[in-house]
C-alpha positions in Angstrom: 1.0 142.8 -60.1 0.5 143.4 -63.8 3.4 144.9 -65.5 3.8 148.6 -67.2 3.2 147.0 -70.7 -0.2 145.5 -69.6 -3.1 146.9 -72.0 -6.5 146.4 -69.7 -8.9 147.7 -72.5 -6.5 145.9 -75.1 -8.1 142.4 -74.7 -10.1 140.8 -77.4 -12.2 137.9 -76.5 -12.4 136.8 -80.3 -8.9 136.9 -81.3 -7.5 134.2 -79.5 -6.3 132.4 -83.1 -3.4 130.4 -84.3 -0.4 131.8 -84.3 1.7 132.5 -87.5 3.5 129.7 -89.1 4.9 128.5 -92.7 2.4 126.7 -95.0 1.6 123.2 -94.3 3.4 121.5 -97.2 6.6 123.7 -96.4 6.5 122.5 -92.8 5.8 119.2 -94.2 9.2 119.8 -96.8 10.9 121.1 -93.9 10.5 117.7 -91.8 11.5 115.9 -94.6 14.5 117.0 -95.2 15.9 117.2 -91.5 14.6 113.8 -91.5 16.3 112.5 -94.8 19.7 114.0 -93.0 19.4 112.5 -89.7 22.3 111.2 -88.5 20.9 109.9 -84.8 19.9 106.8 -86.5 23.3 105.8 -85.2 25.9 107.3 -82.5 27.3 110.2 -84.1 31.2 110.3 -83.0 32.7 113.4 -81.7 35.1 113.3 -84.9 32.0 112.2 -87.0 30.3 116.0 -85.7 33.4 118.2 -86.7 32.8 116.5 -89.9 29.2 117.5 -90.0 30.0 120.8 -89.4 32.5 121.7 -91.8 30.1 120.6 -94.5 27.7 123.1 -92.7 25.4 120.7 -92.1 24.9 121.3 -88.2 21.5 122.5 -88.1 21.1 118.5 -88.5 23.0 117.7 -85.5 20.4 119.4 -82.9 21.5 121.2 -80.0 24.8 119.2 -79.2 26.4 121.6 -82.3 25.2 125.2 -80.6 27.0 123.9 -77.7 30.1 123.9 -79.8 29.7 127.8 -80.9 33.4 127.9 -79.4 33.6 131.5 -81.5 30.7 133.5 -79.7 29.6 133.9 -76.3 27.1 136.0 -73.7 28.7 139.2 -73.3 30.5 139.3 -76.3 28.5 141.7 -77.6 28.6 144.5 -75.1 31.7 146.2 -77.6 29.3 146.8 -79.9 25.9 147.2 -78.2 27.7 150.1 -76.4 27.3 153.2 -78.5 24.4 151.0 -80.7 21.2 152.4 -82.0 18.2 150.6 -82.3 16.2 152.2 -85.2 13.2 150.3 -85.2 11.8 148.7 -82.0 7.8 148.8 -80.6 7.0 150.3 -77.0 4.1 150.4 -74.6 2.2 152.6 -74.9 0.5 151.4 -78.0 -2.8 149.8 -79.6 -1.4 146.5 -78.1 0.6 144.5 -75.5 4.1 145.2 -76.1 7.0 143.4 -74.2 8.4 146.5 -72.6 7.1 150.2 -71.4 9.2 152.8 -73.0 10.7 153.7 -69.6 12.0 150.4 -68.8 13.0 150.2 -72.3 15.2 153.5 -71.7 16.1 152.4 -68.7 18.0 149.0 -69.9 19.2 150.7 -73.2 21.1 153.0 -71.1 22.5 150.2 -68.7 23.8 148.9 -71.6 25.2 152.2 -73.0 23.7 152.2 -76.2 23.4 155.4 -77.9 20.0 156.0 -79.3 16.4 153.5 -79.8 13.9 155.1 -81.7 10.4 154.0 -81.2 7.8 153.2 -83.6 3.9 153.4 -83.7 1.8 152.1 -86.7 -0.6 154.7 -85.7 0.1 157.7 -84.0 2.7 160.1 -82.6 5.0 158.5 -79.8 7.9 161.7 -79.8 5.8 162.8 -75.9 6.4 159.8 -74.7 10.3 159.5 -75.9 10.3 162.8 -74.3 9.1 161.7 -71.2 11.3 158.6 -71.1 14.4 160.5 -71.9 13.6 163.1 -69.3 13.0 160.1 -66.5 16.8 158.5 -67.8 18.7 161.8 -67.4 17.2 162.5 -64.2 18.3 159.3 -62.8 21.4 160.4 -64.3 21.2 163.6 -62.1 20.7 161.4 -58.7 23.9 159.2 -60.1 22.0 156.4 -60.2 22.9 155.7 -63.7 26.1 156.3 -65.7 24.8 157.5 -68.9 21.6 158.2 -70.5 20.6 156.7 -74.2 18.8 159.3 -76.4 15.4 158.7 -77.0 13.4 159.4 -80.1 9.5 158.6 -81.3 8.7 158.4 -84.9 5.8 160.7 -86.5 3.7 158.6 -88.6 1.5 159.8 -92.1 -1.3 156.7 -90.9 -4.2 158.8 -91.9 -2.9 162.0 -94.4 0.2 163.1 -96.4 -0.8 166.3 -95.6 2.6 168.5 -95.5 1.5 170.6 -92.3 2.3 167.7 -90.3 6.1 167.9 -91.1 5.9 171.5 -90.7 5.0 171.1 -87.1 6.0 167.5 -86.0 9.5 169.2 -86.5 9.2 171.6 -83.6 8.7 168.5 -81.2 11.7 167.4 -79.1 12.8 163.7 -79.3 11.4 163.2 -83.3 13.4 160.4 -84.5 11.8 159.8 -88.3 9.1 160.4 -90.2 7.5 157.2 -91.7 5.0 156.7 -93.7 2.0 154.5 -93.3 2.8 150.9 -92.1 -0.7 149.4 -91.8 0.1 146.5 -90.0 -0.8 142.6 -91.0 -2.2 144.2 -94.4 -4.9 145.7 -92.1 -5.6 149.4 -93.6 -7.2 151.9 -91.0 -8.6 155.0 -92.0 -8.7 156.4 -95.4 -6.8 154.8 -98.4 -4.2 156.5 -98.8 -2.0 156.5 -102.3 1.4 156.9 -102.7 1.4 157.6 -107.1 -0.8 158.5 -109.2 -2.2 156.1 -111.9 0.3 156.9 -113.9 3.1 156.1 -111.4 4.3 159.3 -110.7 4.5 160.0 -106.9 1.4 162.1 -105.2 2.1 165.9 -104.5 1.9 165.9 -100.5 4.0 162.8 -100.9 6.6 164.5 -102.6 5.8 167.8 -100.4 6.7 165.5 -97.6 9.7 164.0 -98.5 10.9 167.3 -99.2 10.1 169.5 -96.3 11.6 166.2 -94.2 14.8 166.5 -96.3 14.6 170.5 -95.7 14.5 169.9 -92.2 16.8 167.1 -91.4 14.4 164.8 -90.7 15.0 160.8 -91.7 12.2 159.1 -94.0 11.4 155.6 -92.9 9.5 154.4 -96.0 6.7 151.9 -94.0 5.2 148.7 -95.5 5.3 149.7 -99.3 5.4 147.0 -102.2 8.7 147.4 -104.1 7.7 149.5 -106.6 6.1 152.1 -104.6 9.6 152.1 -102.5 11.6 152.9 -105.7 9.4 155.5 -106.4 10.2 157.4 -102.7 13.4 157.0 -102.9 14.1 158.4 -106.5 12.1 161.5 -105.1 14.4 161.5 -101.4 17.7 160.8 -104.1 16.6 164.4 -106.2 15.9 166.8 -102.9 18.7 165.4 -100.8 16.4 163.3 -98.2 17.8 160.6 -96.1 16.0 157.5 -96.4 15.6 153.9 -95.1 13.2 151.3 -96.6 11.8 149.3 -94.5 12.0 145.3 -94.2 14.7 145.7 -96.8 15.9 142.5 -96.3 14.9 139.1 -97.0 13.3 136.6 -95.0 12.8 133.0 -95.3 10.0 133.0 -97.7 9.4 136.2 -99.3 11.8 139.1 -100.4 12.2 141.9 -99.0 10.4 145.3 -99.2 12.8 146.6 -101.2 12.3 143.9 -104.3 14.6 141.5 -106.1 18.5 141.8 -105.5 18.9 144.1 -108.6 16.9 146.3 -107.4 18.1 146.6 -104.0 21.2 147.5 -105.7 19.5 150.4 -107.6 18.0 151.4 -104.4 21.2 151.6 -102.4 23.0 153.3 -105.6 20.2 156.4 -104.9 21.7 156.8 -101.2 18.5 154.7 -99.7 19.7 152.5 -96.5 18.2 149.0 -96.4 16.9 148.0 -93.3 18.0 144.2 -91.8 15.9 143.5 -88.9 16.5 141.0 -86.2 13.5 139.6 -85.5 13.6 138.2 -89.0 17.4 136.8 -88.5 16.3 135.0 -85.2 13.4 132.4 -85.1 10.9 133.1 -82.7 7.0 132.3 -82.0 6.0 134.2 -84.9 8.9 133.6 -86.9 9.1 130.1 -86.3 11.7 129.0 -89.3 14.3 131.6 -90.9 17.5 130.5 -92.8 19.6 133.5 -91.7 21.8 132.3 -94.7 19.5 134.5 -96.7 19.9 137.5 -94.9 23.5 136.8 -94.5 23.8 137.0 -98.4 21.9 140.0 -98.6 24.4 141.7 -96.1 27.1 140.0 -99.1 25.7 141.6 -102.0 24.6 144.7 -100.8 27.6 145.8 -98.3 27.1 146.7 -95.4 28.0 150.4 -95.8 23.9 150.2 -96.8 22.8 148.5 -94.4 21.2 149.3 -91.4 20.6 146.8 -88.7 17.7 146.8 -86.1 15.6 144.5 -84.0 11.9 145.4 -85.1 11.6 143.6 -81.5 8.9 144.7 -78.8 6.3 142.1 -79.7 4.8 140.2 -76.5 5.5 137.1 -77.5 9.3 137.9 -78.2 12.4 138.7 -76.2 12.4 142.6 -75.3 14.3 144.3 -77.4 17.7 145.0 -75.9 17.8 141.3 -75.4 16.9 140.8 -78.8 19.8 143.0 -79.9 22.2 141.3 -77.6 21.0 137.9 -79.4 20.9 139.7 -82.9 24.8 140.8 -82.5 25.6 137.7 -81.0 24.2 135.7 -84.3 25.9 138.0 -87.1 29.5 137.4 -85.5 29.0 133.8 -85.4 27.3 134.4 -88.6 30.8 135.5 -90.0 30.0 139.3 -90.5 33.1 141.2 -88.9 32.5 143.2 -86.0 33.2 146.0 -87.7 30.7 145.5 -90.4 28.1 145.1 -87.6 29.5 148.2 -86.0 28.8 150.0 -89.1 25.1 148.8 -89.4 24.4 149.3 -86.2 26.7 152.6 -85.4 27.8 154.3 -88.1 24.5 154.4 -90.6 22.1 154.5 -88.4 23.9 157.5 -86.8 24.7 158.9 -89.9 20.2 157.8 -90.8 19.2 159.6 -88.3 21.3 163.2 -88.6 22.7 162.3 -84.7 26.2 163.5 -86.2 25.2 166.7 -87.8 
């Protein structure tokens, strides 16, 4: 039987392509140096490992050193999960497979007593089917057949205008998490070009009418896939008319910097009031994240402060854990990581919470 998430019409015979991966000569640097610091050439001693490790050097050790994570373990996350919010994950319904249906999804979320997931779409409107989902977890609620329920929110996306009328009127939905603005996916553009400033830099009137009216309204901006100096722009605009604001892919990653530029300029950012997002599924390697140093993002979280962060998954991808898994795996790597649990309280709590207007 085909699960909830199955797409039947989704199929496409010619995509069946490689999947992601680092350029050749970086995998090829890569080898090279675990190679150069083998230390299985000979037997490696159990003193010989402690050794290794306090150099922090275990990643050469293989898995015999996760073994020895003597400071973490399954479950020690449920603390923090409970009460979490998820800002950022992907759902089925959408324009492809997804690892979880958005009733399962709040389902699980409120097993594990988290407070709020908010879905997003690249595409289209999901806040009817957080309704529906949230409706389905309270009733079950109802019938005592679960504890709690998690609130569930979609996301309104500007994919295919800026015009202001959709703020106007998205706003009288039930279960509207964010606004974001367009986050064409893989550098894929669909639908009309649409510009965020002018040639002269200056952001575009039903940009600005936007950000505004979402501001007016208590509504969260979620800036989308924007090059860094189209995110500076948005949130010096959100910083003059009072608008809470998260840029997207804030963080680092392995090979690129984040969305929200260089490290001085994340500064700036978080100086205007803007949250920087931290997502999971760039922490944790997966399929199509195959290599990640999460030393870079764990300097990020350093220099910035985590009073500006906002953790999240970005999970939902078919090829990935689901996403409440994901989380528990995300929490699980920060604390062993060294961030304090209650610095990952706070960027998974407290600003998300504080994001998303849940304590107003």
């Amino acid at each position: 039987m085909k699960g909830r998430a199955y797409n039947p019409k989704g199929w496409e015979p010619d995509a069946h392509e490689n999947f992601f991966a680092p350029p050749k000569e970086v995998m090829e640097r890569y080898r090279e140096i675990i190679s150069s610091i083998d230390p299985h050439h000979k037997r490696t001693t159990y003193k010989e490992v402690q050794e290794w490790r306090k150099r922090g050097e275990s990643h050469a050790l293989g898995h015999y050193a996760y073994e020895q994570m003597f400071d973490i373990y399954a479950g020690i996350e449920d603390e923090l999960l409970e009460g979490a919010i998820d800002s950022h994950l992907h759902i089925y319904p959408d324009y492809v497979p997804r690892a979880i249906d958005i009733i399962q999804l709040a389902i699980d979320a409120s097993k594990a007593k988290m407070r709020a997931v908010v879905c997003k779409d690249h595409f289209f409107t999901n806040v009817g089917q957080a309704w529906a989902a949230q409706w389905v977890v309270e009733e079950m609620v109802r019938k005592e057949e679960l504890e709690q329920a998690c609130e569930v929110y979609g996301t309104h996306i500007l994919a295919w205008s800026h015009h202001p009328d959709q703020v106007n009127l998205i706003r009288k939905y039930p279960n509207l998490g964010a606004i974001f603005f367009y986050t064409f996916t893989g550098g894929v553009q669909a639908g009309p070009e649409l510009k965020i400033v002018d040639d002269h830099g200056e952001l575009m009137p039903d940009v600005k009418d936007c950000i505004r009216l979402a501001a007016e309204n208590r509504i969260c901006i979620m800036t989308g896939h924007k090059s860094p100096d189209l995110v500076m722009a948005m949130v010096k605009y959100a910083h003059e008319v009072g608008a809470r604001i998260l840029v997207t892919h804030g963080s680092a990653c392995s090979f690129t910097e984040g969305m929200c530029g260089p490290i001085d300029q994340a500064k700036e950012l978080v100086k205007l009031g803007a949250y920087l997002e931290l997502n999971g599924n760039k922490w944790m390697p997966s399929i199509i994240w195959p290599i990640v140093d999460p030393n870079i993002c764990l300097d990020f979280v350093k220099e910035i402060g985590p009073e500006h962060i906002v953790a999240n998954t970005d999970y939902g991808q078919v090829m990935v854990c689901d996403p409440i898994e994901g989380f528990r795996l995300f929490i699980r790597g920060m604390l062993h990581w060294g961030i304090s649990k209650e610095d990952v309280k706070t960027m998974i709590q407290t600003n998300p919470a504080k994001l998303l207007y849940l304590d107003d």
